[in-house]
MMTF fields as JSON, N, C-alpha, C and O atoms, coordinates in Angstrom:
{
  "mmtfVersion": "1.0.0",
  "mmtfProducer": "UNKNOWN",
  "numBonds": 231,
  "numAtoms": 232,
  "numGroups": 58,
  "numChains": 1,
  "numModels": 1,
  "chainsPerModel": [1],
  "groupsPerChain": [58],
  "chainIdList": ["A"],
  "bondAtomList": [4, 2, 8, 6, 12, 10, 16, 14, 20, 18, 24, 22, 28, 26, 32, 30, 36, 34, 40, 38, 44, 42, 48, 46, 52, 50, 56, 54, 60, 58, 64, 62, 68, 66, 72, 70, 76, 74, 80, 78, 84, 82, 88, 86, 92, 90, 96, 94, 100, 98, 104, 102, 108, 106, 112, 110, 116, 114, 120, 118, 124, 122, 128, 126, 132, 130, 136, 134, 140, 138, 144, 142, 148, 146, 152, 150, 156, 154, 160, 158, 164, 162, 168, 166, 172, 170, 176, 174, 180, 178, 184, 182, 188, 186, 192, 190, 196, 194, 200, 198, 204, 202, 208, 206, 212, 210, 216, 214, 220, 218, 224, 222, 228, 226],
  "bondOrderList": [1, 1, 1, 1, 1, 1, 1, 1, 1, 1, 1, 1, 1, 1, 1, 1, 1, 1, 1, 1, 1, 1, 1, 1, 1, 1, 1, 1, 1, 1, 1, 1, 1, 1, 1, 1, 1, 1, 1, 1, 1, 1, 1, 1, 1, 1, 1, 1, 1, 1, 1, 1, 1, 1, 1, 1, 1],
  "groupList": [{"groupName": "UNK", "atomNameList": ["N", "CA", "C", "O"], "elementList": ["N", "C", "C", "O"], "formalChargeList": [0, 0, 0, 0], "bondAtomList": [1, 0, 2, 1, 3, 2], "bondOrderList": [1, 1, 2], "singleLetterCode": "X", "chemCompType": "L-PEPTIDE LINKING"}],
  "groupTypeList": [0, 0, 0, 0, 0, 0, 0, 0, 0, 0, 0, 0, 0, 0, 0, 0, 0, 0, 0, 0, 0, 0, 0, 0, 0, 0, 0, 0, 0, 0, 0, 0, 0, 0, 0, 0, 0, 0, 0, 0, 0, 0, 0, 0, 0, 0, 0, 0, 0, 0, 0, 0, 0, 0, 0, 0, 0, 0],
  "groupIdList": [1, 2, 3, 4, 5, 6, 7, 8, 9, 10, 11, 12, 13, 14, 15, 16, 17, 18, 19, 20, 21, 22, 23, 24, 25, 26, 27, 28, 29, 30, 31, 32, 33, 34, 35, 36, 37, 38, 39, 40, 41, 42, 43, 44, 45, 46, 47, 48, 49, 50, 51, 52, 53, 54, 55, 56, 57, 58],
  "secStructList": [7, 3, 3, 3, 3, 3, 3, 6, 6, 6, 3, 3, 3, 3, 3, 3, 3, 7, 7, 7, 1, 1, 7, 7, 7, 3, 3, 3, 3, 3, 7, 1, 1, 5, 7, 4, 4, 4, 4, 4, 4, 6, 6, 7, 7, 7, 5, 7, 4, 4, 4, 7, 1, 7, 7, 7, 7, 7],
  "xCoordList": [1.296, 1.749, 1.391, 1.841, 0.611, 0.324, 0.775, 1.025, 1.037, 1.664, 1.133, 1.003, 0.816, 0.604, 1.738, 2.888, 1.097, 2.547, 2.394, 1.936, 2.765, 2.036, 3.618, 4.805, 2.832, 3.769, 3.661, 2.495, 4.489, 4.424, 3.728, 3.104, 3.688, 3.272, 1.618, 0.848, 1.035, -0.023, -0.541, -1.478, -0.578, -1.205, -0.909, 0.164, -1.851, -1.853, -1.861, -2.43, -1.077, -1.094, -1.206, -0.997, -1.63, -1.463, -0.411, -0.299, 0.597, 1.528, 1.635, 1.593, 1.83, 1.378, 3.006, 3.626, 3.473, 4.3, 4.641, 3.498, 5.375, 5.413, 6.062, 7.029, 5.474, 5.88, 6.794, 6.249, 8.5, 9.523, 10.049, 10.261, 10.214, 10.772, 12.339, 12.901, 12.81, 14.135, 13.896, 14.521, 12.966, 12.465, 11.696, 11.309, 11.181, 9.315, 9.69, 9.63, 10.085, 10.577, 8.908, 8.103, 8.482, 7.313, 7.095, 7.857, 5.873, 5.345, 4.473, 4.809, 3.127, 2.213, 1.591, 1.184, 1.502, 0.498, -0.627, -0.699, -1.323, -2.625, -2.746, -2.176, -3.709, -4.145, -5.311, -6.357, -5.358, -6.705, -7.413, -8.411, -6.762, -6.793, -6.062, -5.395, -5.811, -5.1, -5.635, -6.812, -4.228, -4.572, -5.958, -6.08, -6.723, -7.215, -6.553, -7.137, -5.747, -4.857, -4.636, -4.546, -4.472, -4.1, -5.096, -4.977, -6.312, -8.134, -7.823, -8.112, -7.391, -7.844, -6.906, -6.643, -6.539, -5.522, -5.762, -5.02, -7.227, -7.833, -8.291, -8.527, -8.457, -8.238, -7.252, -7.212, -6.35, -5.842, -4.593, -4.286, -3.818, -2.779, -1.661, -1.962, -0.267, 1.103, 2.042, 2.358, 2.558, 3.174, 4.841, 5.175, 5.585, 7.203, 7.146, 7.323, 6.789, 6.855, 7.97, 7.616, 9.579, 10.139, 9.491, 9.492, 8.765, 8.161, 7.112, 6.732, 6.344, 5.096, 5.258, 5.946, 4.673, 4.94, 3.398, 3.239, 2.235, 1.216, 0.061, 0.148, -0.862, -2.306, -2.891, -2.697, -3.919, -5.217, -6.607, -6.549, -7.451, -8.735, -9.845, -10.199, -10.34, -11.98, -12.622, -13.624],
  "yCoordList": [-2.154, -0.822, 0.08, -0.202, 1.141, 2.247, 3.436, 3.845, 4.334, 5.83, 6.767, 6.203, 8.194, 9.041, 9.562, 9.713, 9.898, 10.56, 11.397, 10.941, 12.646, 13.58, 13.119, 12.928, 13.093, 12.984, 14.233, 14.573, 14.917, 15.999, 15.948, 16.954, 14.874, 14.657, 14.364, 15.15, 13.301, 13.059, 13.331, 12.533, 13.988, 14.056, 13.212, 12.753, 13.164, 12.75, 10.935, 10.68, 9.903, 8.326, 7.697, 8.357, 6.082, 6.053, 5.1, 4.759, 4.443, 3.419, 2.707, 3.003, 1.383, -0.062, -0.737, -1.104, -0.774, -1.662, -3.151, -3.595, -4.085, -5.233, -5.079, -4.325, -5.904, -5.731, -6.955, -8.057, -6.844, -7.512, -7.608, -8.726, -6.854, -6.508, -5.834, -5.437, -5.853, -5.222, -4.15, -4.061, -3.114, -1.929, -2.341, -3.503, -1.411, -1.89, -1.073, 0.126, -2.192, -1.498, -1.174, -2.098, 0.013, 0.251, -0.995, -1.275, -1.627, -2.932, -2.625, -3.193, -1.451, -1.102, -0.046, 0.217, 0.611, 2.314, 2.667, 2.352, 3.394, 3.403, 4.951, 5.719, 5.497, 6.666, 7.026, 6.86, 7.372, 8.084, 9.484, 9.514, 10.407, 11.677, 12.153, 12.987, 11.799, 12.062, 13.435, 13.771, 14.322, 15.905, 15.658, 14.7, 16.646, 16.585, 16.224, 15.356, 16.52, 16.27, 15.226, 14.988, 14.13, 12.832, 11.887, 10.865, 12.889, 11.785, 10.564, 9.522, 10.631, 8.506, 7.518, 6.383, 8.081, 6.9, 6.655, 6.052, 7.395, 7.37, 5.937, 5.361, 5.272, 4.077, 2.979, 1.974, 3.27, 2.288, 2.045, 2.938, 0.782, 0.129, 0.612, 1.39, 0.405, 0.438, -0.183, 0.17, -1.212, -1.796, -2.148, -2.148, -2.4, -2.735, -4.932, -5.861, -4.853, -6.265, -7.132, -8.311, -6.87, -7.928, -7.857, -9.047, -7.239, -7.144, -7.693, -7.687, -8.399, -9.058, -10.528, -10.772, -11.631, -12.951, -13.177, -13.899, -12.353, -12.796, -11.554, -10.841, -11.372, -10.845, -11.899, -12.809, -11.446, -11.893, -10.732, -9.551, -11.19, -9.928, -10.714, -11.893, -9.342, -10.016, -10.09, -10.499],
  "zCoordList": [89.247, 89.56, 88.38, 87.269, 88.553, 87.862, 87.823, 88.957, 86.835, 87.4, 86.145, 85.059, 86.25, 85.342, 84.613, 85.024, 83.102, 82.755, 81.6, 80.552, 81.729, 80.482, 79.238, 79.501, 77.891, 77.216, 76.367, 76.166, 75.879, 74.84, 73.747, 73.409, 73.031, 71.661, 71.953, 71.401, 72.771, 72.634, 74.001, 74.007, 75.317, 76.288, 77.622, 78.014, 78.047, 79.495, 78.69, 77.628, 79.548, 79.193, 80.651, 81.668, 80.642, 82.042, 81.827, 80.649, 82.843, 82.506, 83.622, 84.816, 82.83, 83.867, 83.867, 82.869, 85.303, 85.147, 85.477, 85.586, 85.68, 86.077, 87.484, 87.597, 88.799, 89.869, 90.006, 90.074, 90.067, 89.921, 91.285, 91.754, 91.772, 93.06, 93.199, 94.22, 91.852, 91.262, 90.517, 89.46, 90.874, 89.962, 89.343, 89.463, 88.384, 87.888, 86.484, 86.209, 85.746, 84.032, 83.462, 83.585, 82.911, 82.096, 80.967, 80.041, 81.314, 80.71, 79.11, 78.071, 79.217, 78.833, 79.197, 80.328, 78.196, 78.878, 77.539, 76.351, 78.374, 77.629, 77.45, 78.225, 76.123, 75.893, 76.559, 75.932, 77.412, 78.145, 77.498, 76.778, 77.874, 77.096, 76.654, 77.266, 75.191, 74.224, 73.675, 73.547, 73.31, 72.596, 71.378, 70.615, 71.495, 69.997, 68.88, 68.232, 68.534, 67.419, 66.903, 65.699, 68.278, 67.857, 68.696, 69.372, 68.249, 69.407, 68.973, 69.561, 68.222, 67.333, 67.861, 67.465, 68.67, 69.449, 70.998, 71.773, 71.317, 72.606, 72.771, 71.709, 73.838, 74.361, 74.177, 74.886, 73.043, 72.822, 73.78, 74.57, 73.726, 74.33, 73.695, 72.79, 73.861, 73.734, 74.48, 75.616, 73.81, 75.067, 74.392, 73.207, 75.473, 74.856, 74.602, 75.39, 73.015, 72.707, 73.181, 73.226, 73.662, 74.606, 75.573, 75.886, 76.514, 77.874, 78.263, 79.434, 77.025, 77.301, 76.949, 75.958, 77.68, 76.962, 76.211, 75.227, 76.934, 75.962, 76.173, 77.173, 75.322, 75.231, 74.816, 74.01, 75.813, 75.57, 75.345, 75.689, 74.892, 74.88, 75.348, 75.362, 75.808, 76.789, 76.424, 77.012]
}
């Protein structure tokens, strides 16, 4: 599950949640288009560390 979400500080983010079936707590969201201000954090991840049991990279 995906959803948009403008944040004040840094722009437009996208946010990924976990599909539970008891509501869908925000898992991980990403910088897409981040303000100028704060470009250097464009692509990267953010995620809530109790909410994940693992990463991996591709």
């Amino acid at each position: 599950m995906s959803a948009r979400s403008h944040k004040i500080r840094v722009g437009q983010v996208e946010i990924y949640a976990e599909d539970t079936g008891q509501g869908s707590p925000a898992v991980v969201w990403t910088y897409e288009d981040p303000y100028s201000a704060v470009a250097q954090i464009k692509g990267h991840v953010a995620f809530y560390p109790d909410r994940v049991d693992e990463i991996a990279e591709h």
